[in-house]
C-alpha positions as CSV (number, residue, x, y, z in Angstrom):
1,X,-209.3,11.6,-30.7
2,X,-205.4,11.9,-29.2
3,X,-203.6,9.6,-31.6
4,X,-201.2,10.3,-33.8
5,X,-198.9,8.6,-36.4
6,X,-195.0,9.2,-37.2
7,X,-191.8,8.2,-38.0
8,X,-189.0,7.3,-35.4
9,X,-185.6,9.2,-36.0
10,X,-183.5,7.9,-33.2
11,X,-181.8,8.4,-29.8
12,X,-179.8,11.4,-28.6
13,X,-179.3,13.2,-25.0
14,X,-180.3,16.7,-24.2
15,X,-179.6,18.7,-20.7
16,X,-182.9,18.8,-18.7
17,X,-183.2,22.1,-16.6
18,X,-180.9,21.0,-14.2
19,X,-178.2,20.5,-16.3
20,X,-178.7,17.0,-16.6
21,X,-178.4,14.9,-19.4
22,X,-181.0,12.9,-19.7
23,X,-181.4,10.0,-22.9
24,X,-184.6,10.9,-25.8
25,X,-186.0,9.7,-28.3
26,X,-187.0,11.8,-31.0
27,X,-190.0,11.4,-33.3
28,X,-190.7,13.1,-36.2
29,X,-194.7,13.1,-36.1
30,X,-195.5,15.2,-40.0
31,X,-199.0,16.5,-40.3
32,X,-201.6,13.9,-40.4
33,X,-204.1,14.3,-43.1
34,X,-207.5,12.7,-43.1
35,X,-208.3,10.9,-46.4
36,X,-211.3,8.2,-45.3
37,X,-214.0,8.2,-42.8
38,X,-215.5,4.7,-41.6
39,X,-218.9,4.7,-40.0
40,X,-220.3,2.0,-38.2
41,X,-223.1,2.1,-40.5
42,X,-220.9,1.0,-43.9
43,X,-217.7,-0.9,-42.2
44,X,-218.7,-1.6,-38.9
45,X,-216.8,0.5,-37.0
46,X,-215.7,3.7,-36.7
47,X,-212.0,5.0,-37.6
48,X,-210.2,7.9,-39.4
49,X,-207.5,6.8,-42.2
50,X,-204.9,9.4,-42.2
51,X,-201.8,9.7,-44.9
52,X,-198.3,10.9,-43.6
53,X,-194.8,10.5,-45.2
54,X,-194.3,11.3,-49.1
55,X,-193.0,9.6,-51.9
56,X,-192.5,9.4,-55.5
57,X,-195.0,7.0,-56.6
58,X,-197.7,4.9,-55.0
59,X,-200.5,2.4,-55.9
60,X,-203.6,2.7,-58.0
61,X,-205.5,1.8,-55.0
62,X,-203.8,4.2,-53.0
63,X,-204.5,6.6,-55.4
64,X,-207.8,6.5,-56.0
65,X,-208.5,6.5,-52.0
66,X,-206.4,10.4,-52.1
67,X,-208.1,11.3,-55.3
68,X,-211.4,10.9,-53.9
69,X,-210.2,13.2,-50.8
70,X,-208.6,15.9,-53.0
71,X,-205.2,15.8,-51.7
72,X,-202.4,16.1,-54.0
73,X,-199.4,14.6,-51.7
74,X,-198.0,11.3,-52.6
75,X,-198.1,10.0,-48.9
76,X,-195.7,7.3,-47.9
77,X,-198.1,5.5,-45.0
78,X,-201.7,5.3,-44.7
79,X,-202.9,4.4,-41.4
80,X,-206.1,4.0,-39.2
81,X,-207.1,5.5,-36.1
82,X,-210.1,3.6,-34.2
83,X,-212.5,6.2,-32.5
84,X,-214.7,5.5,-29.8
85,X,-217.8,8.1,-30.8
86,X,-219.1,9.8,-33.1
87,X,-218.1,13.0,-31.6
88,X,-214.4,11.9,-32.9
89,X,-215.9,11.9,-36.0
90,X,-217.7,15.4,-36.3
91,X,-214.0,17.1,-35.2
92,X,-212.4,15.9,-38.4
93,X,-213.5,15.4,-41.7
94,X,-211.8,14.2,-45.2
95,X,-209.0,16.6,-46.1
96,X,-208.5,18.0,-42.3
97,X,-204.9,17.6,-41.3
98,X,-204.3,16.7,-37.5
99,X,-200.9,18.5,-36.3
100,X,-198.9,17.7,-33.2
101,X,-199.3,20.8,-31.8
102,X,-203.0,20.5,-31.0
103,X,-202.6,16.8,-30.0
104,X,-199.4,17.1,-27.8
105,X,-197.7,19.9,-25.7
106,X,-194.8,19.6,-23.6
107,X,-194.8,17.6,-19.9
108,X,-197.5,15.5,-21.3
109,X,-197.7,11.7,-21.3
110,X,-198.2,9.6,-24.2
111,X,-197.8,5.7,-24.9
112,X,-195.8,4.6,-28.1
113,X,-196.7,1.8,-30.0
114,X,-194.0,0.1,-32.1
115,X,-192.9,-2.9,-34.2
116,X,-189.2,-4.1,-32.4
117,X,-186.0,-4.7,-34.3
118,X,-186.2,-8.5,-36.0
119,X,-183.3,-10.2,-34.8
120,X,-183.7,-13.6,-36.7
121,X,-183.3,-16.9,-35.6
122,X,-181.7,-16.9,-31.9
123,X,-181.0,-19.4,-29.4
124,X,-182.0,-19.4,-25.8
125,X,-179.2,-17.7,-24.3
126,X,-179.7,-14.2,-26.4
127,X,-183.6,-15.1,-26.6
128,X,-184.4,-15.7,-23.2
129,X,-181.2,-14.8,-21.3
130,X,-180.7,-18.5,-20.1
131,X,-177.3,-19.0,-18.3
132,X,-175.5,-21.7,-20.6
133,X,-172.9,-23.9,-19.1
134,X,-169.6,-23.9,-17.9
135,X,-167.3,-21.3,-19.8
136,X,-163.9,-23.4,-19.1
137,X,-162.1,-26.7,-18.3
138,X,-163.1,-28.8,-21.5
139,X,-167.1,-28.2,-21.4
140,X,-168.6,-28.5,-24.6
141,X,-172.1,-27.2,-23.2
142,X,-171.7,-23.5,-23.9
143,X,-174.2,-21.5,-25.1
144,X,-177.2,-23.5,-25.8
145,X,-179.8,-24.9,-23.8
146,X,-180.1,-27.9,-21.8
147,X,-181.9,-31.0,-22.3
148,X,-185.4,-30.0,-23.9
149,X,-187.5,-33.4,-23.9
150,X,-188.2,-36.0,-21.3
151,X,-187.1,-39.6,-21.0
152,X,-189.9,-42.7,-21.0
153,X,-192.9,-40.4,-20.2
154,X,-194.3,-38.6,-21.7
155,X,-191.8,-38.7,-24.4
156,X,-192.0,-35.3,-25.6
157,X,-191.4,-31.7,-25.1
158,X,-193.7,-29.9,-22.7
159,X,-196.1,-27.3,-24.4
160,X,-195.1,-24.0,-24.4
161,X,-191.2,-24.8,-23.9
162,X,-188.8,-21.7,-24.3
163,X,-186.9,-22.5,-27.4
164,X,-184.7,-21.4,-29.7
165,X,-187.2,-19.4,-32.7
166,X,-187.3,-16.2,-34.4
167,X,-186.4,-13.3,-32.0
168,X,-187.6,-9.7,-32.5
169,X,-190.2,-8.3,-34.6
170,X,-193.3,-7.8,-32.1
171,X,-195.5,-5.2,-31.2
172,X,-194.7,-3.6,-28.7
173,X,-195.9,-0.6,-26.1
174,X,-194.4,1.6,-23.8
175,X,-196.6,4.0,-21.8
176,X,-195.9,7.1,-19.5
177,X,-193.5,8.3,-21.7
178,X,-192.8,12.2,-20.5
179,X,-192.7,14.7,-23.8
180,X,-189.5,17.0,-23.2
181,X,-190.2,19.0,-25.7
182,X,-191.6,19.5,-28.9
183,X,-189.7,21.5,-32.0
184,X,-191.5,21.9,-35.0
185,X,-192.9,18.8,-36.6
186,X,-190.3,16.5,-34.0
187,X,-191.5,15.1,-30.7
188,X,-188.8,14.3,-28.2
189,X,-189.4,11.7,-25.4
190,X,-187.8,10.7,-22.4
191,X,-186.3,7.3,-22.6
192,X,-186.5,4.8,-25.3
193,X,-188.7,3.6,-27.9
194,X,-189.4,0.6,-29.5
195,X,-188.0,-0.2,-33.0
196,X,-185.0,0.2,-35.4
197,X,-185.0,4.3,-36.8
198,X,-187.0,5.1,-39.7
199,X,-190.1,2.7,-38.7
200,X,-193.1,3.9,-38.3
201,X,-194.6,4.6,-34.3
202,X,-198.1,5.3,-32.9
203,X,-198.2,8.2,-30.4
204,X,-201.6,8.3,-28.1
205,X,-202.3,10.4,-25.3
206,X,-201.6,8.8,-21.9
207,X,-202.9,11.1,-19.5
208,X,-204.6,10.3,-16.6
């Protein structure tokens, strides 16, 4: 097992040891604690569900899951991780937490997995970064797109046309991110990662 689940913070710089500055993003990764098993046998396949975060209240459902696993915290996320054998399974059982210092250590390389900013409805310019038309001398074909259908045939827009449409809001993952260091319960990365701060980010190991 090498995933873990945490919270992004946001971006800042720090000096690398040649006094460079270098851009990071920092992750606060909190101890993950195990509160389900899922065998093959009973679900189908295999997976850990983990709780992180707290909060004041949560859901009956919720509840009950953390009741039957004795833990006390009021988490604020529950989340999944998919294992590929059983051996995942016999490292960690109900009420284990999983820390970042025995997942991660520093120089290592992990992938991030993320859910980008929503940006709403866009056009094609900020969407796609098409060019527009002229900027001056009476054009009134600014920033749009260009003709989008056909004429006599085939009368329609082709399939798959880039468009104007909601912008933002994927999944999205970056791998071979470097870890620069890791204080405490924060995991600081070289170079961005995807979505606004305070949304939730999936850090697996991405060594070779």
């Amino acid at each position: 097992m090498n995933t873990l689940f945490g919270k992004k913070i946001g971006m800042t710089e720090i000096k690398d040891k040649f006094g460079k500055l270098i851009g990071v993003s920092v992750v606060l990764v909190e101890k993950n604690i195990v509160v389900q098993e899922k065998t093959l046998e009973k679900d189908g396949y295999k997976s850990l569900v983990v709780a992180f975060g707290e909060k004041k209240r949560i859901s009956k459902p919720i509840s009950g899951i953390l009741k039957k696993a004795g833990v006390e915290k009021k988490p604020e996320f529950l989340r999944e991780i998919r294992l590929k054998d059983s051996s995942d399974l016999d490292s960690k059982k109900v009420g284990d937490e999983i820390l970042l210092s025995e997942m991660f250590k520093e120089g290592d390389k992990v992938k991030i997995s993320g859910i980008t900013k929503g940006k709403g409805f866009q056009g094609v310019v900020k969407r796609f970064g098409f060019a527009g038309g002229p900027k001056t001398h009476g054009s009134n074909f600014h920033n749009h797109g260009g003709s989008f259908g056909m004429r006599e045939w085939p009368g329609e827009v082709a399939k798959g046309k880039k468009m104007p449409g909601r912008m933002g809001g994927d999944k999205i993952t970056i791998k071979n991110l470097s870890v620069v260091r890791i204080d405490g319960d924060y995991l600081i990365l070289k170079g961005s990662v995807p979505g606004p701060s305070g949304s939730i980010v999936k850090v697996t190991s991405d060594n070779k």
